[in-house]
KOLMAR-360409 format. One record per residue (C-alpha): residue in one letter; y, z, x. Coordinates in Angstrom, 2 decimals, m for minus. Example, Ala and Ser with C-alpha at 12.3 -4.5 7.8 and 13.67 -1.06 7.14 Angstrom:
2
<rec><residuo>a</residuo><py>m4.50</py><pz>7.80</pz><px>12.30</px></rec>
<rec><residuo>s</residuo><py>m1.06</py><pz>7.14</pz><px>13.67</px></rec>
//
This chain:
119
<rec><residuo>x</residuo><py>12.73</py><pz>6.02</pz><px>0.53</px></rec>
<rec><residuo>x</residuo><py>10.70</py><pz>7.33</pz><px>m2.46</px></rec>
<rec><residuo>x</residuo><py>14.16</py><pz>8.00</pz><px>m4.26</px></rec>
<rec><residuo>x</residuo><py>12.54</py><pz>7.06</pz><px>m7.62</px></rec>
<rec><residuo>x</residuo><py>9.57</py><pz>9.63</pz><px>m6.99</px></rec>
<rec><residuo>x</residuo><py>9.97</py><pz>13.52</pz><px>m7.97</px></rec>
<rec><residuo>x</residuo><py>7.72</py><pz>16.03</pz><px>m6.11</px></rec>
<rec><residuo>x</residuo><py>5.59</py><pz>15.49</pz><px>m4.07</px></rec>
<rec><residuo>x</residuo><py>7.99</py><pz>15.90</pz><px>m1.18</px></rec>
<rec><residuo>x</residuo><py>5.95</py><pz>17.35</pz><px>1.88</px></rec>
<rec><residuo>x</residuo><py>3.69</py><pz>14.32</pz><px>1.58</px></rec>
<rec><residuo>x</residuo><py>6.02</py><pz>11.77</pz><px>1.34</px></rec>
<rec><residuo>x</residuo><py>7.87</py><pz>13.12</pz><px>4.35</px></rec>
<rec><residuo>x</residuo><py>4.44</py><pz>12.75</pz><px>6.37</px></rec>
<rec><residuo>x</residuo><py>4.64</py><pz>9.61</pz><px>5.14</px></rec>
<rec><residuo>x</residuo><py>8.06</py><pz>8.21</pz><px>6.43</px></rec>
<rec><residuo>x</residuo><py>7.18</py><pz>10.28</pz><px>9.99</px></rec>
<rec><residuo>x</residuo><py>4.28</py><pz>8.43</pz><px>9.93</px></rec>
<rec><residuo>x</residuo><py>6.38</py><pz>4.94</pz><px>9.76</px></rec>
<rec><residuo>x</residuo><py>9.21</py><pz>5.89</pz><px>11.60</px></rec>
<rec><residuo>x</residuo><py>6.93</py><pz>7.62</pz><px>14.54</px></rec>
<rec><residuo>x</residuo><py>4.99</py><pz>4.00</pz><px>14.38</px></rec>
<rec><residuo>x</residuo><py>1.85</py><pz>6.20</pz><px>13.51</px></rec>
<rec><residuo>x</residuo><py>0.54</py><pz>5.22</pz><px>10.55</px></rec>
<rec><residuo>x</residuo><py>m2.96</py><pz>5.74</pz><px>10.62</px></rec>
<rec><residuo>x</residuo><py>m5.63</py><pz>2.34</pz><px>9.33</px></rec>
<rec><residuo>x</residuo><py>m6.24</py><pz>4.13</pz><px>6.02</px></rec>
<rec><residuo>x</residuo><py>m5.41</py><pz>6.77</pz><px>3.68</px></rec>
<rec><residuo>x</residuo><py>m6.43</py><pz>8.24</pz><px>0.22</px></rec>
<rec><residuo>x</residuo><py>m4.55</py><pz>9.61</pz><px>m2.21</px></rec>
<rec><residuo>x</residuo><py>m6.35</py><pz>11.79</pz><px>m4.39</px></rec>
<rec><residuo>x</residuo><py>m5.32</py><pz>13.97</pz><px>m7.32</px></rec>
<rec><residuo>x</residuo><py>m5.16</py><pz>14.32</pz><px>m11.43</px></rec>
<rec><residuo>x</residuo><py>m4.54</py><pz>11.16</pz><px>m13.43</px></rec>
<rec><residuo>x</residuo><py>m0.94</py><pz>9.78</pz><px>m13.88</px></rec>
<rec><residuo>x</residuo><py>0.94</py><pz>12.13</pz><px>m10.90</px></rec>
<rec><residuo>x</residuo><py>2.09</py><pz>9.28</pz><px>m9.00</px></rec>
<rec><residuo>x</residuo><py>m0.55</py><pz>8.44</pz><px>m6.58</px></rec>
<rec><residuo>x</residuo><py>m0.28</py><pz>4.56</pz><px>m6.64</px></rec>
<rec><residuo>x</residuo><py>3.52</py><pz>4.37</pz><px>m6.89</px></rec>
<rec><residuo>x</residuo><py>3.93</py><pz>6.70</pz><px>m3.87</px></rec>
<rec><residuo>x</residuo><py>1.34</py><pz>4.25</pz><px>m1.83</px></rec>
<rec><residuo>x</residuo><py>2.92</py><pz>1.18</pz><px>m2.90</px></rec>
<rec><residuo>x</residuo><py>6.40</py><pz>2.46</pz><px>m1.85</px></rec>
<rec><residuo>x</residuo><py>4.22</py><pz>4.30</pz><px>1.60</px></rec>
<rec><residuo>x</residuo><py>3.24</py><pz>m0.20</pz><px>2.04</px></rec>
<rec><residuo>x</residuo><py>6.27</py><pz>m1.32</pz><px>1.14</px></rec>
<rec><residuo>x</residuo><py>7.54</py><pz>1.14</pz><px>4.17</px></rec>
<rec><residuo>x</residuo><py>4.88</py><pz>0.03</pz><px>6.32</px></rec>
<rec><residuo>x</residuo><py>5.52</py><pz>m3.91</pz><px>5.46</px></rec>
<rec><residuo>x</residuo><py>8.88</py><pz>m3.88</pz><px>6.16</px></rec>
<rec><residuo>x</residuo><py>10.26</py><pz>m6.07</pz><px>8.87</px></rec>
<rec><residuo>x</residuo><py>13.66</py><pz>m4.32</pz><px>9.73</px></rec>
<rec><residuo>x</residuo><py>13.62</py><pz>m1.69</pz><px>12.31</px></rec>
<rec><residuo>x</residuo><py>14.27</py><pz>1.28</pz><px>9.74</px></rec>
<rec><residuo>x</residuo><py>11.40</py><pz>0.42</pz><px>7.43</px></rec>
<rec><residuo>x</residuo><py>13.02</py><pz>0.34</pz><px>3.97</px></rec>
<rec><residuo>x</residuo><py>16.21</py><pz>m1.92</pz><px>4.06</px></rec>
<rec><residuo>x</residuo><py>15.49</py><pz>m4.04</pz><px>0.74</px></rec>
<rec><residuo>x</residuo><py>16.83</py><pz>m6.90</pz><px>2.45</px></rec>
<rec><residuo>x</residuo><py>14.28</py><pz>m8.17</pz><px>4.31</px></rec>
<rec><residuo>x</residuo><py>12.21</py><pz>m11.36</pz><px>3.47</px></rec>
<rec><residuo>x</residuo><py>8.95</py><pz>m8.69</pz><px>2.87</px></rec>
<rec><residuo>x</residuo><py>11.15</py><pz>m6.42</pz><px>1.01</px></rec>
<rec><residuo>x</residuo><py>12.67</py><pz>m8.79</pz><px>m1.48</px></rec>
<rec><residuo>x</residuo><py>8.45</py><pz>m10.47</pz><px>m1.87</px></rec>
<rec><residuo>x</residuo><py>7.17</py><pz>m6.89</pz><px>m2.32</px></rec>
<rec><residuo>x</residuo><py>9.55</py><pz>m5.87</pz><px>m5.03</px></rec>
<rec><residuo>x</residuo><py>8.97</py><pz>m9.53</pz><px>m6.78</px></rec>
<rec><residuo>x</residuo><py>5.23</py><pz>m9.07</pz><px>m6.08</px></rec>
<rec><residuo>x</residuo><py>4.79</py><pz>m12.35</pz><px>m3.95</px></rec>
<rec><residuo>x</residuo><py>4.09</py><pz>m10.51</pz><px>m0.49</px></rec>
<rec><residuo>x</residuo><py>1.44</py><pz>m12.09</pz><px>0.63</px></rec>
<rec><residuo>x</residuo><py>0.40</py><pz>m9.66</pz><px>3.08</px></rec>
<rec><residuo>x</residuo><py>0.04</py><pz>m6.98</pz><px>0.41</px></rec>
<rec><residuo>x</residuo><py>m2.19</py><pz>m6.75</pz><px>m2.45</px></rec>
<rec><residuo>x</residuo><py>m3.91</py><pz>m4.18</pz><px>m4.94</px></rec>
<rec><residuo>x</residuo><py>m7.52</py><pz>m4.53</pz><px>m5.66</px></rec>
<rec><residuo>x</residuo><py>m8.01</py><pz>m3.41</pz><px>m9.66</px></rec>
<rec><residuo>x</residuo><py>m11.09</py><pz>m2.37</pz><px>m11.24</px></rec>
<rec><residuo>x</residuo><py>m12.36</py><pz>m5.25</pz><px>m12.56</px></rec>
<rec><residuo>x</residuo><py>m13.93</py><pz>m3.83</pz><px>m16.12</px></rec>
<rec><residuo>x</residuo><py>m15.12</py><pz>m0.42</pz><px>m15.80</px></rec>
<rec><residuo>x</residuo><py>m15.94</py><pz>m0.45</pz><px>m12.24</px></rec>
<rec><residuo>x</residuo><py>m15.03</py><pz>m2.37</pz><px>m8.98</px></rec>
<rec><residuo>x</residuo><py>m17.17</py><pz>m4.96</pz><px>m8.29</px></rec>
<rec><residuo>x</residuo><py>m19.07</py><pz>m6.38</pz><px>m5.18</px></rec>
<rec><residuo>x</residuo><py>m17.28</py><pz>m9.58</pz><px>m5.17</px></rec>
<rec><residuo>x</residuo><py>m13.94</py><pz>m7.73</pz><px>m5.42</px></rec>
<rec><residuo>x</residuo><py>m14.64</py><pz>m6.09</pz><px>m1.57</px></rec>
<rec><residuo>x</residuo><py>m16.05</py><pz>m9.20</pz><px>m0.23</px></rec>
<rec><residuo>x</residuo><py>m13.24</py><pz>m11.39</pz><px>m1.07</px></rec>
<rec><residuo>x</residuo><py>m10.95</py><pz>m8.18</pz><px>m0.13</px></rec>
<rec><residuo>x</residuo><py>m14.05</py><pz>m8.41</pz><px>3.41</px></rec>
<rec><residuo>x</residuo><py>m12.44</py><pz>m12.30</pz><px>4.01</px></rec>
<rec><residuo>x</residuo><py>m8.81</py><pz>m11.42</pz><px>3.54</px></rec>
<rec><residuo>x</residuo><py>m8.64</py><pz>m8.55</pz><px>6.40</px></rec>
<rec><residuo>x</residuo><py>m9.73</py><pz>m11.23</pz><px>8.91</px></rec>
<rec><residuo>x</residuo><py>m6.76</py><pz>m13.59</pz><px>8.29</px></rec>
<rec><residuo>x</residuo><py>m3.69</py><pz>m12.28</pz><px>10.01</px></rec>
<rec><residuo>x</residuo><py>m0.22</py><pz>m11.10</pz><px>8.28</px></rec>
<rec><residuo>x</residuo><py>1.80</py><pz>m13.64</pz><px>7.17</px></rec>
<rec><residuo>x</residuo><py>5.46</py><pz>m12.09</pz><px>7.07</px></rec>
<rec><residuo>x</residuo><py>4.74</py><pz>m8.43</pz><px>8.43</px></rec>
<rec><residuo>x</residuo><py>3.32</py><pz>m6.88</pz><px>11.38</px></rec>
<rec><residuo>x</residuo><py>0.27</py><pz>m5.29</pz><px>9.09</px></rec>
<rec><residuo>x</residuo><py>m0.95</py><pz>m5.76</pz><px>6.41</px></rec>
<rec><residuo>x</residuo><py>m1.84</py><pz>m3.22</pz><px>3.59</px></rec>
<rec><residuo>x</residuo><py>m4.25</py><pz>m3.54</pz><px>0.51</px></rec>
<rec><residuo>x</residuo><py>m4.43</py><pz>m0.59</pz><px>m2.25</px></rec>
<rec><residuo>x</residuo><py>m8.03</py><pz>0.00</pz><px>m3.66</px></rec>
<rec><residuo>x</residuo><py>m6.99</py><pz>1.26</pz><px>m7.11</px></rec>
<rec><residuo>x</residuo><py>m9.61</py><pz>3.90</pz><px>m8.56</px></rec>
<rec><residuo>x</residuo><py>m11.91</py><pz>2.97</pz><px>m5.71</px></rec>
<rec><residuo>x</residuo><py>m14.11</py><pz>6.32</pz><px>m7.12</px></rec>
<rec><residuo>x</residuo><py>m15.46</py><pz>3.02</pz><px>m9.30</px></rec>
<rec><residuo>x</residuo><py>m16.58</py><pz>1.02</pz><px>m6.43</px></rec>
<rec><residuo>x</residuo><py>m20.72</py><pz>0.04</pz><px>m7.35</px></rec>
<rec><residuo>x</residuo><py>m23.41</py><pz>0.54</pz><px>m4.27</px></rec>
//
């Protein structure tokens, strides 16, 4: 897990506690400087989470093999749309956390830069 990552390694051992401990909390924000990692550590932190084999990060499992090809459905980034993250962007992300997980246990979505979200 997080083999590709340097650094960062207190946090990313919360993070596999958190999975393995089945205490993953419903939301977390990664915060720091521009281009040290943030969204690659929570996308492998989902894949983690996603996973449907009892140690969390076999590669092997249907939602492994969909995450790395990006076709998990129960897993999806919300992007700036422009210059800031727009009101129809949370509402259709508002519909999605209704429908229940298709593959996986959970689901996870990533708000990417959500420090651009409008009122």
């Amino acid at each position: 897990m997080f083999e590709n990552i340097l650094g960062n390694d207190k946090i990313k051992e919360t993070l596999i506690n958190s999975v393995k401990n089945n205490r993953a909390s419903h939301s977390y924000l990664f915060i720091g400087t521009e281009g040290i990692g943030k969204k690659l550590i929570a996308k492998e932190f989902a894949k983690m989470i996603l996973c449907t084999d009892e140690n969390k990060y076999c590669n092997k499992c249907k939602s492994c093999i969909e995450f790395d090809t990006s076709n998990n459905p129960d897993f999806i980034i919300i992007e700036p749309d422009g210059n800031s993250v727009k009101i129809e962007q949370i509402r259709e992300f508002q519909n999605k956390v209704a429908e229940k997980p298709i593959i996986s246990n959970r689901k996870v979505y990533i708000i990417n830069d959500a420090d651009k979200m409008t009122r």
